[in-house]
N, C-alpha and C positions, 0 to 999 in steps of 0.2 A: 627382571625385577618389576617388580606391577607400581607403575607409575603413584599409586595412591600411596604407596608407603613414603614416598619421597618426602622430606626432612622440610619443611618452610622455610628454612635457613637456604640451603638447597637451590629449592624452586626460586629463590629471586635472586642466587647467584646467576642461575641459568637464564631466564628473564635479562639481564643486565648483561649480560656478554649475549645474546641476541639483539639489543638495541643500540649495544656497541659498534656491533656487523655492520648491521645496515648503518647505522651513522657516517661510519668510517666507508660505505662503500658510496653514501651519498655525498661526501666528500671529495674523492676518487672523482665522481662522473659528475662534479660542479662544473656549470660552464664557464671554461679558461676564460671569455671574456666578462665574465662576471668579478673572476678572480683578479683579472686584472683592475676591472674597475675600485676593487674594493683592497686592491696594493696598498697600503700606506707609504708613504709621500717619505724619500729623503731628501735634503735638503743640503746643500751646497755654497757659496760665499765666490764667484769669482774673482777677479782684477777688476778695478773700473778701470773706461775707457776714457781717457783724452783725445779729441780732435781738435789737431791743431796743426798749423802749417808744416811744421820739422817731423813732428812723430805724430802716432795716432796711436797711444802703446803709452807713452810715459808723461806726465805731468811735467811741462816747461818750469824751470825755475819763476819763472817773471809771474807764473801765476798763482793768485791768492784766493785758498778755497776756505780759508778757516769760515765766514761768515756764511759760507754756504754750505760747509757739512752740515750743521744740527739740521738744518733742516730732511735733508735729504737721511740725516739718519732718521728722522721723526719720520719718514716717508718709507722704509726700508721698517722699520717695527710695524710700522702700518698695516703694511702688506703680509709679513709673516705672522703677525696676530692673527689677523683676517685668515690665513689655510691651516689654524693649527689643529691638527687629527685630520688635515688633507687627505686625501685618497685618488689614486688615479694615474698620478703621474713625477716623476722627478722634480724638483725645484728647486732652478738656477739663479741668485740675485745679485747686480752689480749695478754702477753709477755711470751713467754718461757725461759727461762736458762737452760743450760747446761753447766755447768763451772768447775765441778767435774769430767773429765776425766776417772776416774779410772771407777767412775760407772755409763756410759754409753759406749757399744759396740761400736757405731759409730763414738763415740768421740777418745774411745781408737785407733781406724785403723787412722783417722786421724789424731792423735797426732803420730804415727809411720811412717806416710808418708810426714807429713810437720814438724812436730816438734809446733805446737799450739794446744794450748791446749784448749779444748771446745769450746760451740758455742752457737750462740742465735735466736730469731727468731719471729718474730712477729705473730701472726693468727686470720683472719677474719673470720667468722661462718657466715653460711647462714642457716638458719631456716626459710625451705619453707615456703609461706603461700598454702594452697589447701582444696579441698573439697572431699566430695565421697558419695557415693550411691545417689548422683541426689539430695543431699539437696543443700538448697543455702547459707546454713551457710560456713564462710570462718574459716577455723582453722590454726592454727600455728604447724607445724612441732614440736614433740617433741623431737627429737634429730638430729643434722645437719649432713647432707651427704653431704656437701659443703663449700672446705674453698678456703679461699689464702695465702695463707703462704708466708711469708716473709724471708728467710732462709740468715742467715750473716756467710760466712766462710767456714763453714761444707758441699760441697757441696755431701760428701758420707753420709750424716743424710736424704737427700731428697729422695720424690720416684724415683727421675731420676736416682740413682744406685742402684743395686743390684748384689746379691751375694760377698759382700763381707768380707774378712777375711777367703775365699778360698781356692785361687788359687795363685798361684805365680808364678813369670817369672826372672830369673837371679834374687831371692831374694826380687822384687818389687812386694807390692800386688797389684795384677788386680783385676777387675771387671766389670759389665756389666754395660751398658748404652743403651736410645733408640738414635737411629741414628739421629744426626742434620739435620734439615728439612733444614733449611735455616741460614746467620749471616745477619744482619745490622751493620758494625762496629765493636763494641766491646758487641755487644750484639747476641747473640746464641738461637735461636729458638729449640724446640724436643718438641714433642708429641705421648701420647700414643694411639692409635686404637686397639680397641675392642668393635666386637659386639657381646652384653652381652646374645640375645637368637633372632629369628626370628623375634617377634614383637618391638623390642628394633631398632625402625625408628626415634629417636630424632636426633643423631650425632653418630656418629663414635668414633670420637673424644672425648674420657674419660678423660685424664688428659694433658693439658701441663704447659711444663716446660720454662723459659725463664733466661738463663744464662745473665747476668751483670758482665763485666771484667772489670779490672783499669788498664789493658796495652794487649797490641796486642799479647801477649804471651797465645797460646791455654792453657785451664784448662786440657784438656785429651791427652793421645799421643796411639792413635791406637798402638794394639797390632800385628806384624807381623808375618805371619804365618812361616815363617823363625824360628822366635826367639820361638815362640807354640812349633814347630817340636825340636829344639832343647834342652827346656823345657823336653819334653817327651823322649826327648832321656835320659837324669841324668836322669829320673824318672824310666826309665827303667834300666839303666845300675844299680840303686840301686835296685829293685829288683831282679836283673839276680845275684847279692849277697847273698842278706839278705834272698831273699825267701825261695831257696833250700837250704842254713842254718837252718833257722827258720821250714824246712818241715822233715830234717833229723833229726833234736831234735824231736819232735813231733813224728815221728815213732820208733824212737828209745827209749821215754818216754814209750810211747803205750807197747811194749815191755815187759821192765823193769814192769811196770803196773802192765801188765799181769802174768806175774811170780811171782812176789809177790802175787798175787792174789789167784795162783794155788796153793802156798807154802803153805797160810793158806786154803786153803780150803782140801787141802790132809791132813794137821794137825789135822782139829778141825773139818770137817766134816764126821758125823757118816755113810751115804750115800756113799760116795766116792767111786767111782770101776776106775777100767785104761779107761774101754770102755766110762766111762761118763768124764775122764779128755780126752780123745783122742776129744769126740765129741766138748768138749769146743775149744781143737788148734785147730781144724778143723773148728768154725764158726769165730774166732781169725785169720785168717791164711786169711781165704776170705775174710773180714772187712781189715787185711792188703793191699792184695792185690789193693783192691779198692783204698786205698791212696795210694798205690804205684803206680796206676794206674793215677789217679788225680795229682799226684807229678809231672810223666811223662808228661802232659797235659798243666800242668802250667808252664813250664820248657823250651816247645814248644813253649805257647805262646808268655813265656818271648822274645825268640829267633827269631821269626817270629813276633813279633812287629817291634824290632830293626831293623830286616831287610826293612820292612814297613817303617819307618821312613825314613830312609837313602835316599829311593827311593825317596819318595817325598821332602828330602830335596834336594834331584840331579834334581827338575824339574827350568826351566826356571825365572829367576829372576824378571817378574812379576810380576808371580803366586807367589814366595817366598812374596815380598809386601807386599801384597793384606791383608787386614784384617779378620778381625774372627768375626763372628755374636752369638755364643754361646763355649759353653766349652766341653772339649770332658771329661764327667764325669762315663765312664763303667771302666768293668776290661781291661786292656791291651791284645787287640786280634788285629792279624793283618786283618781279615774283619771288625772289629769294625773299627780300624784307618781309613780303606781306605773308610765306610761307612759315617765315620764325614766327612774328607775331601770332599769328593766326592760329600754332599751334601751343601756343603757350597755356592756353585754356581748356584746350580737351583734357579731358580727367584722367587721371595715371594710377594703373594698377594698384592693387595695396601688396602687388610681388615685385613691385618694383620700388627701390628708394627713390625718395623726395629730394630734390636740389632745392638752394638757392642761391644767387648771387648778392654777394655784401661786401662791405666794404669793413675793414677796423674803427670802432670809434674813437677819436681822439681822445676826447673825454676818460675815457677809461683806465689809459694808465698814466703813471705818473712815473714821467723820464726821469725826472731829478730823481726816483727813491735807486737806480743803479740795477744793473744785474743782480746782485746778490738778493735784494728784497724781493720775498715773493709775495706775486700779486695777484695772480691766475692759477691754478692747474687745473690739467685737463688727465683722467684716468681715461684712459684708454685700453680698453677689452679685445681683444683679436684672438675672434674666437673661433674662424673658421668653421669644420664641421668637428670640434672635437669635443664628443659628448662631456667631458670633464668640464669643459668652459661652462657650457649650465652651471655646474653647480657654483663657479666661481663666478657667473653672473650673478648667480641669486645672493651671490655670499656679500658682493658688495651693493646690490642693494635691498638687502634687507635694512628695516628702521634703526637708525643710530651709524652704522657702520660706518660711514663717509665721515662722522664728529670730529674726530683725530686729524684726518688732513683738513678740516674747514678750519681749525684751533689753529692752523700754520698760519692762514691767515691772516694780516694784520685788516681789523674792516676801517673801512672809509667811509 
């Protein structure tokens, strides 16, 4: 048939089942992990969880959540507002408690630092969607490497502290924190940076953190090297005591030990001659020696710490200031001192995160308002290497997004 007589009707049937082909065939050969990425999101409602002494599973009778669900429900609409027409991955949302002080660690240091007691917390699960070995089947994560957490209160329960129940300064416990990127207001930016191995090119950027205050008053009070040095000095002047105490019992026990030792074995041993009790004082005698040697050593170091310290407590009132990025955690030597110090100034990768040492302000919360009243949260991002967390970074901070949980709020 000579193609010119064909019908225009025709020709753009044919046309359209040609565009159909290749559509349908460029469908066919989409990359799985593309497909995955662009999954839409089902969503799920778990249990919340109680921790508490008896179960960690059911809600104790003796406990009163009514004043604390709205909020945590205002926290949970928050969150699913924020992913709706998600893409990427499953999402799992339920409620934590912590309201039993005694038996949890993080609860106890902040029930000692503000006087409230426990704390609660919302969390969203991400259960990638993805693929592997070149199939184009999409699978579901079976266990999540990716949350948001919603943290009311407790801001020592998040991963934004560590090390604590330490270290102490004039009786207040410190601890670490990663350094504030940036504020908006009454809201406090930190982020963690770690690159997890050489091929590890998704982000940088592993977890952050986003601080929510109810009054202008900082959550943290940098710890000053001033007040460190000072620290270490009682720290030392109680050794420069108790040690060579505690090192005189000990060899003078050793001693005693020993002659007991010698008394029954000249008694009850059939063996025994002078020449074999001479050779036992004599390996007794050099085992002494060696701690009397180590006594000496320790004794020095006691001494040339404290010296150490003074020094750098006589430097310029800047430097006194100036903060602390980690803890000085060896035995007390004075090249150890001068080695912490010393390096607390060389300048630190921009691949690597920033610390600080702080302490809680007192100022900041207010014991009398109880667990229930929320006074802090802290959103917390753990986002791993999972390209989906991007978009859930960007989702919660884009402008406006945070309003909702600052509205829980009550400001001071």
């Amino acid at each position: 048939m000579n193609k010119n007589l064909l019908s225009p009707l025709l020709k753009l049937r044919i046309l359209f089942a040609m565009f159909s082909l290749v559509t349908a065939q460029a469908g066919f050969s989409q990359d799985c992990k593309t497909q995955a990425a662009n999954k839409p999101s089902t969503s799920v409602r778990f249990s919340d969880y109680y921790v508490n002494i008896s179960s960690s599973e059911t809600k104790p009778a003796s406990w009163n959540i009514t004043r604390i669900k709205p909020t945590l429900v205002k926290a949970e609409s928050w969150v699913k507002n924020l992913l709706t027409g998600f893409k990427g991955a499953k999402l799992a949302y339920s409620n934590d408690y912590f309201l039993e002080y005694v038996y949890d660690r993080k609860s106890q240091e902040f029930y000692k630092s503000t006087g409230i007691k426990g704390y609660y917390k919302g969390v969203m699960r991400f259960y990638a969607y993805y693929c592997y070995d070149k199939k184009t089947e999409v699978y579901t994560e079976d266990e999540c490497g990716s949350f948001i957490y919603v943290y009311f209160n407790n801001v020592l329960a998040t991963g934004l502290c560590a090390d604590g129940g330490v270290f102490t300064v004039n009786g207040k416990p410190i601890f670490r924190t990663f350094a504030k990127s940036h504020s908006e207001g009454r809201i406090d930016y930190y982020e963690q940076v770690a690159m997890s191995d050489v091929s590890d090119t998704i982000y940088k950027s592993k977890n952050e953190y986003i601080l929510l205050r109810n009054s202008d008053q900082p959550v943290f009070i940098p710890v000053t090297r001033k007040e460190y040095l000072e620290q270490m000095l009682k720290e030392i002047d109680v050794h420069e005591i108790s040690d060579p105490k505690k090192d005189e019992e000990m060899y003078n026990n050793n001693i005693k030990q020993f002659e007991d030792e010698m008394r029954v074995y000249k008694a009850t041993d059939k063996t025994y001659t002078p020449e074999k009790e001479a050779k036992r004082r004599k390996w007794f005698e050099e085992d002494q020696a060696k701690v009397k040697k180590r006594m000496e050593k320790d004794k020095y170091n006691i001494v040339a710490s404290r010296e150490t310290v003074l020094q750098y407590l006589n430097k310029n009132a800047e430097w006194l200031k100036r903060g602390l990025r980690l803890f000085y955690s060896y035995s007390y030597t004075a090249n150890g001192i001068r080695a912490y110090f010393d390096d607390l100034d060389k300048p630190v990768s921009g691949d690597e995160t920033q610390y600080e040492v702080v302490s809680l302000n007192p100022a900041y919360y207010n014991s009398a308002a109880g667990t229930d009243a929320a006074q802090l949260i802290v959103v917390e991002l753990q986002k791993g290497t999972y390209p989906h967390m991007l978009k859930v970074a960007s989702l919660v901070k884009q402008p406006g997004a945070l309003a909702p949980l600052q509205a829980i709020l009550k400001p001071r």
